[in-house]
N, C-alpha and C positions, 0 to 999 in steps of 0.2 A: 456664583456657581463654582464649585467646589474642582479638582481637575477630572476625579471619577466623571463628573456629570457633562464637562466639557466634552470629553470623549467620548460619552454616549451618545452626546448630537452630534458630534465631527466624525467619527470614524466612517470609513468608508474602505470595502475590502477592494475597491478599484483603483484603490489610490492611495497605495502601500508607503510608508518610508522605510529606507533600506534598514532601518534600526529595526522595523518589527518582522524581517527577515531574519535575523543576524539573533533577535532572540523576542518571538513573539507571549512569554510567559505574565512579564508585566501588563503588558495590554490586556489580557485575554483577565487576569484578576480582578482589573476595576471595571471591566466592561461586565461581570459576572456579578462583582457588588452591586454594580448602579442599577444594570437591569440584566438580566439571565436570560431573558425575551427581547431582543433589541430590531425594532426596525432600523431596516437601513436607508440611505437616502432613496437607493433605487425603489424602494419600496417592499425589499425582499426581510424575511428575519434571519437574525441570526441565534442562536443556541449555543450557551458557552458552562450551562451548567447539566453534571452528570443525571439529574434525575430528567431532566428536561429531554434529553437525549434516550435515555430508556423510555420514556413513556412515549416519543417517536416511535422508537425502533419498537417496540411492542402492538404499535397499531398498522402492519403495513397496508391494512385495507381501507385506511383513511390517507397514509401516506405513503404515495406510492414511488417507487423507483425511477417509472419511466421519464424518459426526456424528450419525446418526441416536441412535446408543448417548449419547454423553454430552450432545448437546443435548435430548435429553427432558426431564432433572430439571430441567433449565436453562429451557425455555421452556415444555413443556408443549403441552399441540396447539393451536399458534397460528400467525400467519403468519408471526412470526420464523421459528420451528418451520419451517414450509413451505417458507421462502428460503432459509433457511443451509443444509437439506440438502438443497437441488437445485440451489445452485450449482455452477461451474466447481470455483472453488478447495477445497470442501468435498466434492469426488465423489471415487471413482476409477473408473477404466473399469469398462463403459463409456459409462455416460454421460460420464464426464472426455473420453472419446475424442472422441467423436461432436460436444460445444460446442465443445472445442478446434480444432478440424480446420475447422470453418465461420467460428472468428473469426479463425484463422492465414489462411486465405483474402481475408481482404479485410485483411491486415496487411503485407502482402508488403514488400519492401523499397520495392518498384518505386511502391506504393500509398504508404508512408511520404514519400517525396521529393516528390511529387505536393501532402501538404497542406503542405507547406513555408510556401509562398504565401501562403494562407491563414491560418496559423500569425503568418507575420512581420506580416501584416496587421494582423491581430487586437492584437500585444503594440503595434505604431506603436499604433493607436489606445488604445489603455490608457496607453500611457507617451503620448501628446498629453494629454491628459485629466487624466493627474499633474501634467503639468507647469504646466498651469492652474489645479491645486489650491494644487500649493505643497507643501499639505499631505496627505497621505492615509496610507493603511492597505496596507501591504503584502501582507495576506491579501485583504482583501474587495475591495479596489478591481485589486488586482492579479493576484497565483499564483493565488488560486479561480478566479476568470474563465478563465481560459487552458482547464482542461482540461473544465471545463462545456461550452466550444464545442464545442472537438474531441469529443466526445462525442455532444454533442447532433448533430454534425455525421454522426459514425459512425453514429448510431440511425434519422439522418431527423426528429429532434424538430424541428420549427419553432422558428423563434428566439421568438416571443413567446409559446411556452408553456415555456419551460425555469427560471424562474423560481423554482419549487419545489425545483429539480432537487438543488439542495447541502443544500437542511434538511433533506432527505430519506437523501440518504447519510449525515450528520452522524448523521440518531438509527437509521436502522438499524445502522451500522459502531460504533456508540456502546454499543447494545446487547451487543458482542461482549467487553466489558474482563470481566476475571478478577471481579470484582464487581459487582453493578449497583443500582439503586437501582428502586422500584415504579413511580416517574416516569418513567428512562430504558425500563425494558420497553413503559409503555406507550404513550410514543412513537413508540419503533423500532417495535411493532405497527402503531399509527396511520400512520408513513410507509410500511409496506410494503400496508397495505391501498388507500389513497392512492393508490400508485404502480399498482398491479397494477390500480386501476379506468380510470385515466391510460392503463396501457397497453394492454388489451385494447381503448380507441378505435383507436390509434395502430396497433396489432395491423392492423385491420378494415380499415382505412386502407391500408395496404400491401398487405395479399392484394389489393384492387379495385385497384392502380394501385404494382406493383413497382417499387422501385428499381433500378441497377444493382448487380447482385450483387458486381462488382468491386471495390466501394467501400461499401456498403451493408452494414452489418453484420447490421440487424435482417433485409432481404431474405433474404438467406443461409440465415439460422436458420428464416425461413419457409419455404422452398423445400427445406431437407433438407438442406444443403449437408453437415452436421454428421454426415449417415448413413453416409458415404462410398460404398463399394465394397459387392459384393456381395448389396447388401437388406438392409440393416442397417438399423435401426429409426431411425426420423426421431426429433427431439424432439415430448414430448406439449406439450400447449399450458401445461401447469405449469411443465414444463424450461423452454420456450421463454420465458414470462412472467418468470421468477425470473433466467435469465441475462441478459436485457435488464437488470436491478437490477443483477445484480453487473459490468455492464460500468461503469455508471455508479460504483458504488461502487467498482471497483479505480481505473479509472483517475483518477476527481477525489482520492479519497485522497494515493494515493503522487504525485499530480503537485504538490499544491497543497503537501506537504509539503514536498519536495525542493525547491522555489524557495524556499518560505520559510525552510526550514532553512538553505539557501544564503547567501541575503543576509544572513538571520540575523549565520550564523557569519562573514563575511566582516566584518560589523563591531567580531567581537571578534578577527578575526586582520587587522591592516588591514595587514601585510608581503603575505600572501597578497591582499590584495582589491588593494594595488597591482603584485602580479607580475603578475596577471591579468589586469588593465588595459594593462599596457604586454609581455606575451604572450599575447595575445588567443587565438594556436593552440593554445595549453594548455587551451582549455573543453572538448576529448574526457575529458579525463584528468581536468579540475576536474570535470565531472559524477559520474565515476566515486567520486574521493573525496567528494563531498556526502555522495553515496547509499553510503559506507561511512561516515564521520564521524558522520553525525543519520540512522542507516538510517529512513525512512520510517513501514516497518511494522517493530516491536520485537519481535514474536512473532507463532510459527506453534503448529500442534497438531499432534499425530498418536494416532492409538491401534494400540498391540500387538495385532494378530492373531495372534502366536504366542510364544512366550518367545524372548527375544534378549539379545545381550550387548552394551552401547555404554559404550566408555572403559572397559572392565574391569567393569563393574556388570549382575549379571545382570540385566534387567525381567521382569516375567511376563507370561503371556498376558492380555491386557487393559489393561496400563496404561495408564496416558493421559501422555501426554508433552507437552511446552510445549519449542519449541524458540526460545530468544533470541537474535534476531538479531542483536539490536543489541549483543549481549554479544560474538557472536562475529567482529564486524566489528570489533571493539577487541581481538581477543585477540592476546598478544605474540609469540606462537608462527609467527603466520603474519604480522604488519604490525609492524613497525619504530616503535617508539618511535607506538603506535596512538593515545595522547590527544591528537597533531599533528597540525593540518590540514594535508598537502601535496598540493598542488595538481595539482603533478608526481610524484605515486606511479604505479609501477611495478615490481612486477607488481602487479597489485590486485585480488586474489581475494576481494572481499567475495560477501557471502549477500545483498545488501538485497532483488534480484528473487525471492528462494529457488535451487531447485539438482533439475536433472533433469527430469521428467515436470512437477510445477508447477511449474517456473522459470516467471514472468510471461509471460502470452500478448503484452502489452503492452510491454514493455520499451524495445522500441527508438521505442516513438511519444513513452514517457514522456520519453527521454533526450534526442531531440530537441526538445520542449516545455521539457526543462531548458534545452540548449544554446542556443534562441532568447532565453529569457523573460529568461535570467538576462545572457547577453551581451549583447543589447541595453539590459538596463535599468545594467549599468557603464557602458554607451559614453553614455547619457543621461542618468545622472546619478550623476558618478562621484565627488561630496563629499555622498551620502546619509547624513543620522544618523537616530537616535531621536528622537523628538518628543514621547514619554510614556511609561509603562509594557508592557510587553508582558502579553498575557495568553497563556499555555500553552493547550494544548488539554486535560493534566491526564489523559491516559490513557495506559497502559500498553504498549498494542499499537501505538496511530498517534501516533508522536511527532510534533508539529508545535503551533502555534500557532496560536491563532482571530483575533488582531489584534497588529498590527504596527505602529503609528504611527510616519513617518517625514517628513521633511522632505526635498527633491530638493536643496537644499544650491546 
């Protein structure tokens, strides 16, 4: 048995080696040769090649979002429990319907161009601030910051209570890796209880004295926005409470990742970090390949609501699926020589947002937040190195690192 093959009967995503933390590319290629449809020991599949994963994500009425089924054994009746299955990204319609439609509402293009402003504001003051350092952290001083605001900004959170805001996505999103430990659970419990006491002030707050719905995201969700047409059910105040959570947790996740995977990787392709310097109109396209290169979020879920076939493998009704993203944004079938960073790819059909009905409601705020954070901080300090060790963030699903030490050069 060859090693591809050994690894398709060994791996097990419960029972990681810190090597495929540190750089899960290799694995994710021979498990994709041997088999592209891999069961796992638990019995669940996994999905490591790009077509396999679109022909998913195209069927949501065979595979559905929700968790109710497999996060039970998992959390049990808790407020994890309570969030993960009344979020956006874990529903399907329609509840999926009804969040989506109120947060596409105050997303609009026209609302995107609008926090520009604001946005460049924000990264001058943070690159002012580095540049006084000297010295700093590329996660904590830098990429976190960014989409804490824009968020805090979307919510209505006052600047001087948002403080909580990132330890709070950190152990709830933390809670979600293919393993977990009694600590992380009861963490991620602790922040979602936390949060949910936090928001139902902030809740009270808003019905006495709305925002503009036009911009105002939690507004929105108070007011029905999300019910649409017809008399279609408003969100209950659980919906409403738990996707104010996962607006915070999508979008600091995949933002704070993507920048720092960026700079990250620009340090060990330094040909790309100075094309891009000296082709500045190349950052549409650099965003694009980051968020294929170090995809953000590394896996999705789904479960089988009826028996189906993907890449040839029949599944049954009920399976549970694990779709890798980051597997299939490296696969060779659709991207050219995929372990290169090119800055200038095209066409670039990556999964990093997902595909279809949950393609990220956020997408285009995050990629602007890339496009500022990351092109401004080359044109400011364009001989940045490493300063000390990096630490990973050491999870499965959100590839990204907790600290960055860097030097502004």
């Amino acid at each position: 048995m060859d090693g591809d093959a050994t690894l398709a009967v060994t791996f097990d995503l419960r029972t990681l080696p810190d090597s495929f933390y540190e750089n899960p590319y290799p694995t994710y290629h021979a498990l994709r040769r041997e088999a592209p449809v891999l069961r796992l020991p638990d019995g669940a599949w996994l999905l490591t090649g790009h077509a396999e994963l679109v022909r998913v994500y195209r069927d949501p009425a065979v595979f559905s979002s929700a968790k109710k089924v497999e996060f039970l054994p998992k959390f049990g009746d808790s407020p994890l429990y309570e969030h993960h299955t009344n979020s956006l990204v874990f529903s399907d319609p329609p509840l999926h319907t009804r969040v989506r439609r109120a947060m596409v509402g105050a997303l609009t293009s026209r609302a995107i161009v609008e926090m520009e402003a604001a946005v460049e504001e924000l990264v001058a003051r943070l690159l002012d601030r580095a540049e006084r350092l000297g010295r700093f952290d590329l996660i904590g001083d830098f990429a976190a910051a960014i989409p804490v605001e824009v968020i805090g900004n979307l919510l209505g959170v006052p600047h001087e209570e948002r403080g909580p805001l990132r330890d709070w996505s950190l152990a709830i999103l933390g809670a979600l890796e293919p393993s977990i430990t009694p600590e992380m659970f009861a963490a991620g419990n602790r922040a979602v209880t936390e949060f949910i006491d936090y928001l139902r002030i902030l809740v009270a707050e808003r019905r006495r004295r709305p925002g503009d719905p036009a911009h105002d995201v939690l507004t929105r969700l108070i007011q029905g926005e999300g019910g649409g047409e017809g008399g279609a059910e408003p969100l209950s105040e659980t919906e409403l409470l738990q996707n104010c959570i996962f607006i915070l947790n999508a979008g600091h996740e995949t933002t704070t990742n993507l920048i720092g995977n960026a700079l990250y990787a620009l340090l060990e392709w330094p040909a790309e970090a100075a094309r891009l310097r000296s082709e500045p109109a190349l950052m549409r396209t650099a965003v694009e390949e980051f968020l294929r290169f170090e995809s953000p979020v590394q896996l999705g879920n789904r479960r089988a609501l009826a028996a189906a076939e993907v890449g040839g493998v029949a599944l049954p009704e009920g399976a549970l699926v694990t779709l890798a993203l980051g597997a299939a944004n490296r696969d060779p079938a659709v991207f050219a020589d995929p372990d290169r960073l090119d800055l200038a790819r095209e066409p670039n059909r990556h999964l990093a947002f997902a595909f279809g009905i949950h393609q990220c409601v956020g997408l285009n705020v995050a990629r602007m937040e890339g496009r500022i954070a990351i092109g401004r901080f080359l044109a400011r300090f364009p001989r940045y190195r490493l300063a000390g060790p990096v630490r990973r963030g050491m999870r499965a699903r959100f590839r990204g690192f907790l600290s960055i030490p860097v030097e502004a050069g």
